[in-house]
N, C-alpha and C positions, 0 to 999 in steps of 0.2 A: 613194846610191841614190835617195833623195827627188829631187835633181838631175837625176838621169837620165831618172825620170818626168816632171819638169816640165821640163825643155829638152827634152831627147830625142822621147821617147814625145805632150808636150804636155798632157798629163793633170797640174793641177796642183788637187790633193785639196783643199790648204789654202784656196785661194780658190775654189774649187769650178768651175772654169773647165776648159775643154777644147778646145783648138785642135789644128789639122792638125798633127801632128809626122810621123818621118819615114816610121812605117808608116802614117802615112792618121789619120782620125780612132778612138784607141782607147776602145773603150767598157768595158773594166773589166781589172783585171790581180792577179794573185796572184803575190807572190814567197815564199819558204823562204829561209834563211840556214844554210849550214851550214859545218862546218869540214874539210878534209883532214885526212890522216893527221900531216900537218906540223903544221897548226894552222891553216891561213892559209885567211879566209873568205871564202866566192864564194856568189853567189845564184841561185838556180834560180827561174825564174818563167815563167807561163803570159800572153800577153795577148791579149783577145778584140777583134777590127777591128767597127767600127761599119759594117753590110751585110754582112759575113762570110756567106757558107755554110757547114754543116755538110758533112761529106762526102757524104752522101746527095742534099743537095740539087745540090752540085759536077756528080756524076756523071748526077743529073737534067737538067742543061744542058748539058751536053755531051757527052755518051752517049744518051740518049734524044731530047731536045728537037732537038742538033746544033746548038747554038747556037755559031757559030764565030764571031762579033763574040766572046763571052765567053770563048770556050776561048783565042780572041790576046791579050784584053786582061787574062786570070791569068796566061796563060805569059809576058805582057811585064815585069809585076807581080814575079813572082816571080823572072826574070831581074833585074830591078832589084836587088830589096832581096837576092838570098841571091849570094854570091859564093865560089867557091875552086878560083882560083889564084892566082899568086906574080904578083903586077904589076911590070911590065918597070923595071931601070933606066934612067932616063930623061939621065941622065948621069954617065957612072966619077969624072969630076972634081969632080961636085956633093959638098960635104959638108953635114952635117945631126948634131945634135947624138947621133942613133941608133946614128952609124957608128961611135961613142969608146965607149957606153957600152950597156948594154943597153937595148933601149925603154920597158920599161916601168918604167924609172929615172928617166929622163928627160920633159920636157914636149914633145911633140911641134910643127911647123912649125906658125905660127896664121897662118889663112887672112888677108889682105889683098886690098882691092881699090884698091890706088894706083897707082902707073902702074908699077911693076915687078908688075906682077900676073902675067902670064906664066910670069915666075921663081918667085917664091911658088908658086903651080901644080907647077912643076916641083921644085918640095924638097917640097911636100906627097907628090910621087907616092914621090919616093928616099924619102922617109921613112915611106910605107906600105909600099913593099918591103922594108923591112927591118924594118919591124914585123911584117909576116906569115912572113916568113921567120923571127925569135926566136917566135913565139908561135901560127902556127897551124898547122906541118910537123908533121904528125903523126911520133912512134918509136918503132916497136915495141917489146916491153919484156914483160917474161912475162906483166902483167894485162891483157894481149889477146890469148893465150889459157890461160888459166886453168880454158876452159869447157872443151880440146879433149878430147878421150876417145883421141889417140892413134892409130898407123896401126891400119886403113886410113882413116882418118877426115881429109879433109882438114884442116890446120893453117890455120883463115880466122880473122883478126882480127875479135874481139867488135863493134868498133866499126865494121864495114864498111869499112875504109878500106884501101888496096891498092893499089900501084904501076900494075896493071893496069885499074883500073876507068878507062874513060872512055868521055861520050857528049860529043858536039857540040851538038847541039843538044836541049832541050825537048821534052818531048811528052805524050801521052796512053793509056795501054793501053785501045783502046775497050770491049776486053771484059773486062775488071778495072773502069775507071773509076780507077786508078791514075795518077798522077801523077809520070813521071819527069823528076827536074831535070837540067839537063844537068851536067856532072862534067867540070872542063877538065884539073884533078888529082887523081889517087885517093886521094894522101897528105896533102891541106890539106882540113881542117876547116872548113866552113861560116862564113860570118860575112856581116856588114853593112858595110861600108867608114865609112859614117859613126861609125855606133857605136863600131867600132873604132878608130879617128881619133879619139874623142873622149875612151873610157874605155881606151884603150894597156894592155890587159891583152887575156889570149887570153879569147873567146869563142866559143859554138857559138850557130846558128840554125837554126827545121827549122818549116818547114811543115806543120802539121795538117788534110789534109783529103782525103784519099784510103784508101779501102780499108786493109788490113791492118796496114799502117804506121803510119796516124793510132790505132790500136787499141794498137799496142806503144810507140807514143809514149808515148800518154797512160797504159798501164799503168805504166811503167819510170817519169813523170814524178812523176804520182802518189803510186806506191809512196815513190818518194827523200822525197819534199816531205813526207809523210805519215809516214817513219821517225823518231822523235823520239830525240835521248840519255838515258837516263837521270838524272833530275834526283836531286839530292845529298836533297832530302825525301821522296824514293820510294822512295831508297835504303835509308836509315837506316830507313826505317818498315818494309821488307823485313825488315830485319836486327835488327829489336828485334822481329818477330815469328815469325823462323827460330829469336832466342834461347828466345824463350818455346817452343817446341815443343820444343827438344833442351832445354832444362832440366828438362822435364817429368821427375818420375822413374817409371820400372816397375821393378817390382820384377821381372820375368822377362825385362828385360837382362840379357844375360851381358859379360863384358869385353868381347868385339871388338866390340857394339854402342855400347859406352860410347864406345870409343873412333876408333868410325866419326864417332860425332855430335860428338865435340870436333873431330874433322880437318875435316869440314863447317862448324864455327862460326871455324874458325882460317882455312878457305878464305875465307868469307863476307867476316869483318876485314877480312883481305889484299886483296880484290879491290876494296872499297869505299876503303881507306886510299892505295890509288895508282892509284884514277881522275886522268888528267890534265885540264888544262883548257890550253890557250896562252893565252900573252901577249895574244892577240888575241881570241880568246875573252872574256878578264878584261874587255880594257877596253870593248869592245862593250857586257858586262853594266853595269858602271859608269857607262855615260854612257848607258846605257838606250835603247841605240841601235834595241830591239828584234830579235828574230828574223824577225821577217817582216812582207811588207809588203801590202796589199789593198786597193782601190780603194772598196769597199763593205765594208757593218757585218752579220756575221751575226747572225742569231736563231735562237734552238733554239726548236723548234716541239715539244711534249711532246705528242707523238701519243699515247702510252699513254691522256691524261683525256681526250682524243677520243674516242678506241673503246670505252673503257669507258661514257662519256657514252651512243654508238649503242645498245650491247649491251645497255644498262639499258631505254632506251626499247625497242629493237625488238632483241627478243633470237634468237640463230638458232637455227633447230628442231633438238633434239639428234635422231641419226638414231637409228631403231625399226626393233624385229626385226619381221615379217612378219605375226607375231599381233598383234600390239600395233596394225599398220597393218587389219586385218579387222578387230580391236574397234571402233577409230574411227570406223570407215566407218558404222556400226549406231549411228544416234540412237534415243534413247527418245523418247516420245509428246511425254513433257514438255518434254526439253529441245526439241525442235521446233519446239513452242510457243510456247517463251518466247523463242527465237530469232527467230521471223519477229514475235512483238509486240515484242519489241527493234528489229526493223527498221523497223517498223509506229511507231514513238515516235521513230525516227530521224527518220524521212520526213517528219512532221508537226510536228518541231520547231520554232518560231516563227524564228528565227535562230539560223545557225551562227556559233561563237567567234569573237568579233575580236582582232582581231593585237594588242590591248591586252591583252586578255585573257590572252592566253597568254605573251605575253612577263611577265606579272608573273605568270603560277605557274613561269613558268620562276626568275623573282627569288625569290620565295618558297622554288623548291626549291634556288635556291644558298645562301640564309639558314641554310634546317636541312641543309644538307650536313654532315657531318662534319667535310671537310676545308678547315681554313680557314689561311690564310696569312698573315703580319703583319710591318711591318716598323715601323720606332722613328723618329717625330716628332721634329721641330727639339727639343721640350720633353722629348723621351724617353718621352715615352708610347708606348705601342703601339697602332698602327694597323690595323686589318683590311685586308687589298688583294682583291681577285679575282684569279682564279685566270684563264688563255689561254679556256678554256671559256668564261667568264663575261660574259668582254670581247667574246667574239666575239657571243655571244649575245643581250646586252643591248647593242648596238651600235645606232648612229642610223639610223632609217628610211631616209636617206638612203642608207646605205651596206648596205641587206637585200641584194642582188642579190651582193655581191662576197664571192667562195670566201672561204673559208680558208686557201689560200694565199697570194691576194695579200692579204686585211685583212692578214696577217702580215708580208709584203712591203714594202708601202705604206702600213701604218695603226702610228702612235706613241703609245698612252698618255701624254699629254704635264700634267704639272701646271700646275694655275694658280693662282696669290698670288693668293689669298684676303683680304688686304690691301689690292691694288690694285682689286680688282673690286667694285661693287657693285652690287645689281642691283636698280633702282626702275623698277615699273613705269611711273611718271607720266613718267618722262625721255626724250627721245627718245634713238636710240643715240648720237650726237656729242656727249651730256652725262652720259651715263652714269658715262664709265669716260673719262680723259684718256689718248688715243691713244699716246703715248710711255709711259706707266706699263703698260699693257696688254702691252708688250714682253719686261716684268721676267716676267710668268706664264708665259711657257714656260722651258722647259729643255733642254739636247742642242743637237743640230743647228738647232735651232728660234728659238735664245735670241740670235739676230741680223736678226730679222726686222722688214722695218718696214713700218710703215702696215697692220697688222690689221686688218681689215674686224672693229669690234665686234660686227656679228648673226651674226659666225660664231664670237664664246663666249659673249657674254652669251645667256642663256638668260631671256628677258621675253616673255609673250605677247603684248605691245603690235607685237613687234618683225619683221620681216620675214627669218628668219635665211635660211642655204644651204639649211635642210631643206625650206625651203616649196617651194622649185622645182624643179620636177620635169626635176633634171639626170641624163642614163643615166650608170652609174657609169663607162661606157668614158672619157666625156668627163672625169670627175674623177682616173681614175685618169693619162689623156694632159696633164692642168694643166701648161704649164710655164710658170706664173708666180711671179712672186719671191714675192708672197703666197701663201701654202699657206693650201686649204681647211680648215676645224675646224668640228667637230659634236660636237654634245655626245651624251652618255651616255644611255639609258633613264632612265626615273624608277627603276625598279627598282634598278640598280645601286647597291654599296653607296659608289662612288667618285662618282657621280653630283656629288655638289656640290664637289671637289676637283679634278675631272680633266677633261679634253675629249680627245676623238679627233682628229688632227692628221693630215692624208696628205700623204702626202713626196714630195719633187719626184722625176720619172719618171729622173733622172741620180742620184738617190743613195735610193733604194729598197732594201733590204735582201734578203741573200739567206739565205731559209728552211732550215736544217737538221733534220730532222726526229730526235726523239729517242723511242726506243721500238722494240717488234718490226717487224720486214720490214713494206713496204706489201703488202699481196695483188695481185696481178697478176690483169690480167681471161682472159689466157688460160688460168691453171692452173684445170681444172677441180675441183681439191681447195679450192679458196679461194674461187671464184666468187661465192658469196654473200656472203661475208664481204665479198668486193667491190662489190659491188654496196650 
């Protein structure tokens, strides 16, 4: 699979490199690992094209706009890469190593370019004929239709696929904005010629980017990718807490509930005692081959100590009955008064708070937080850490402008050896800290970086870091240079002398999960505020 991303696809994670492969430049890809009912594992994966449109945008170009350079050069695109029919034999006398044994047993024809090139050519093609012919004829078989309900209910195959289906050529439903591919056989499955040429096992391919279709894609793709098996520690932990409930005793059980709760603990055994795994299964886990595979690194984003954060500070007005709303309305003399000299001492105040200010009662108020976090030192001791809130909070001047989604996206927490750094003000930055030592202080994705601009960690007032200059954050967050920006922490922070803020190159940026209740939606008006 690793292979296939990096020959194939061109995406190759481990050197961090990204060239044109065969679908164009990919910009990110998510695969699932799962097993059939046999045993035998096949991968389901999603990948996103670098310029891609979304459907909306699609159907804006060529529906709306009528932009027909773009509407020939998808439909040419997509005639390329998606393919199904049975390609011609090219000659009955040719033989090829497919025609003896089944193909995907076999190593397929390798292309050559010597002076029998021609021929090579021509056992490539006999030997894609009969690779599509073992592995992408669709057969009907009862799990296509499984769904059917029966006469008078036409009996159509789950999977769309039908003797009868064919179009010639490509096109567009103008009033949909649907995308129909042309269909030269209604019985062959989808596929790539190259891909299939290379990995000789049956594959499907499908386009996402039209109306209703791109909706049941990604529902059905989703769902599968997102179904996980039940692991053997989830199991057992079920099942040692199914015990403890049926061992509970009542004394106003009567027999047949005694003996309802043993045939439930003898069902439980049983069902956990002959889970299978395959052979391929096994060895997968063994050689840690992983379940799945991602182009980029997520982060859980703990939205809960966000909104509770909001809700402390600017909390939302519980709603009031009617009376309640006519009290309020009727101030006293006094409060009046003391209201508008309130205003009155606002107005005439010498200077409003500066952003020093306030960033260290915000430090102050993470200090007497209650909830504090900690994790265990090289030496074992226990360390304090902050908490997403804290980070984001007491984050470098440089970086106040950028959300909370991307700081979380873009921005790493990154430690630094303490050992290697020292920070004298008398030094200038090129005798601070020796350039190559300065490498050992990060860690992650980071901990191969070279030539650190030292004023982007040492923290010296003598020094001229990234924060003095006044860069807009769009520009830091578009960097792609080998060196990655670093800023350091607030004074406030309690990570402050250990740690430095680190933004990651714009090709491997992380993607944000948010963890906690639903986000509020601006259109419901029951949550409005809450959104806002």
């Amino acid at each position: 699979i690793k292979s296939f991303f990096s020959a194939i696809l061109g995406y190759d994670k481990t050197n961090g490199t990204v060239t044109e492969g065969i679908l164009g430049n990919v910009k990110a890809y998510y695969g699932c690992v799962k097993s059939q009912g046999r045993g035998t594992l096949h991968c389901h994966m999603m990948i996103w094209l670098e310029g891609g449109h979304d459907p909306n945008e699609i159907k804006q170009c060529i529906v709306e706009a009528n932009d027909t350079d773009f509407h020939d050069r998808l439909l040419a695109f997509l005639d390329d890469t998606i393919s199904n029919e049975i390609p011609a034999d090219p000659d009955a006398e040719m033989t090829v190593p497919s025609m003896d044994h089944h193909p995907c047993s076999v190593h397929g024809v390798a292309p050559k370019s010597d002076v029998d090139g021609e021929e090579n050519k021509l056992a490539r093609q006999k030997d894609m004929h009969h690779l599509v012919k073992a592995c992408q004829v669709h057969k009907h078989n009862l799990t296509c239709f499984k769904y059917w309900k029966g006469p008078p209910h036409p009996r159509e195959c789950r999977f769309d696929l039908d003797e009868k289906h064919h179009c010639a050529k490509s096109s567009v439903d103008y009033e949909t904005g649907e995308i129909c591919l042309c269909c030269l056989d209604g019985m062959v499955n989808n596929f790539n010629a190259s891909m299939l040429e290379a990995v000789h096992c049956n594959m499907d391919i499908k386009f996402i980017g039209s109306g209703a279709s791109a909706k049941a894609i990604l529902y059905y793709i989703t769902g599968y990718i997102t179904k996980s098996q039940l692991k053997a520690h989830v199991a057992y932990a079920t099942l040692d807490m199914a015990r403890q409930k049926l061992s509970e005793f009542d004394p106003a059980d009567n027999e047949l509930t005694i003996h309802a709760k043993e045939l439930i603990r003898k069902s439980a055994h049983t069902m956990i005692s002959h889970q299978e795994l395959s052979s391929q299964q096994v060895a997968a886990y063994l050689m840690d081959f992983g379940d799945h595979y991602t182009s980029h690194k997520y982060v859980n984003v703990f939205w809960t100590l966000f909104e509770n954060y909001v809700d402390a500070m600017m909390p939302l007005p519980k709603p009031s009955t009617e009376n309640e709303h006519s009290d309020n309305t009727e101030l006293e003399d006094d409060d009046i008064r003391s209201a508008h000299e309130a205003d009155d001492e606002q107005a005439h105040s010498s200077q409003p708070p500066l952003d020093e200010d306030i960033l260290q009662d915000i430090a102050d108020g993470a200090l007497a937080s209650n909830e504090v976090s900690l994790s265990i030192g090289d030496n074992g001791a226990l360390i304090p850490r902050a908490n997403q809130v804290q980070d984001y909070q007491l984050r470098s001047p440089a970086l106040q402008e950028m959300c909370i989604w991307d700081f979380v996206a873009q921005v790493e927490k990154q430690k630094v050896n303490q050992s290697r750094i020292e920070v004298d003000a008398d030094l200038p930055n090129s005798e601070a800290v020796p350039e190559d030592d300065l490498v050992d202080g990060l860690e992650g994705d980071f901990a191969n970086m070279e030539d650190v601009p030292l004023s982007d960690l040492i923290l010296n007032k003598n020094n001229t870091n990234m924060n003095d200059k006044r860069i807009s954050i769009e520009d830091i967050m578009k960097d792609r240079s080998h060196t990655r920006p670093s800023y350091e922490l607030h004074k406030g922070h309690i990570e402050r002398g250990t740690h430095c803020l680190v933004v990651c190159h714009p090709d491997r940026h992380h993607i944000p999960v948010p963890i906690g209740p639903s986000l509020p939606r601006r259109d419901r008006l029951e949550v409005r505020e809450r959104y806002c």
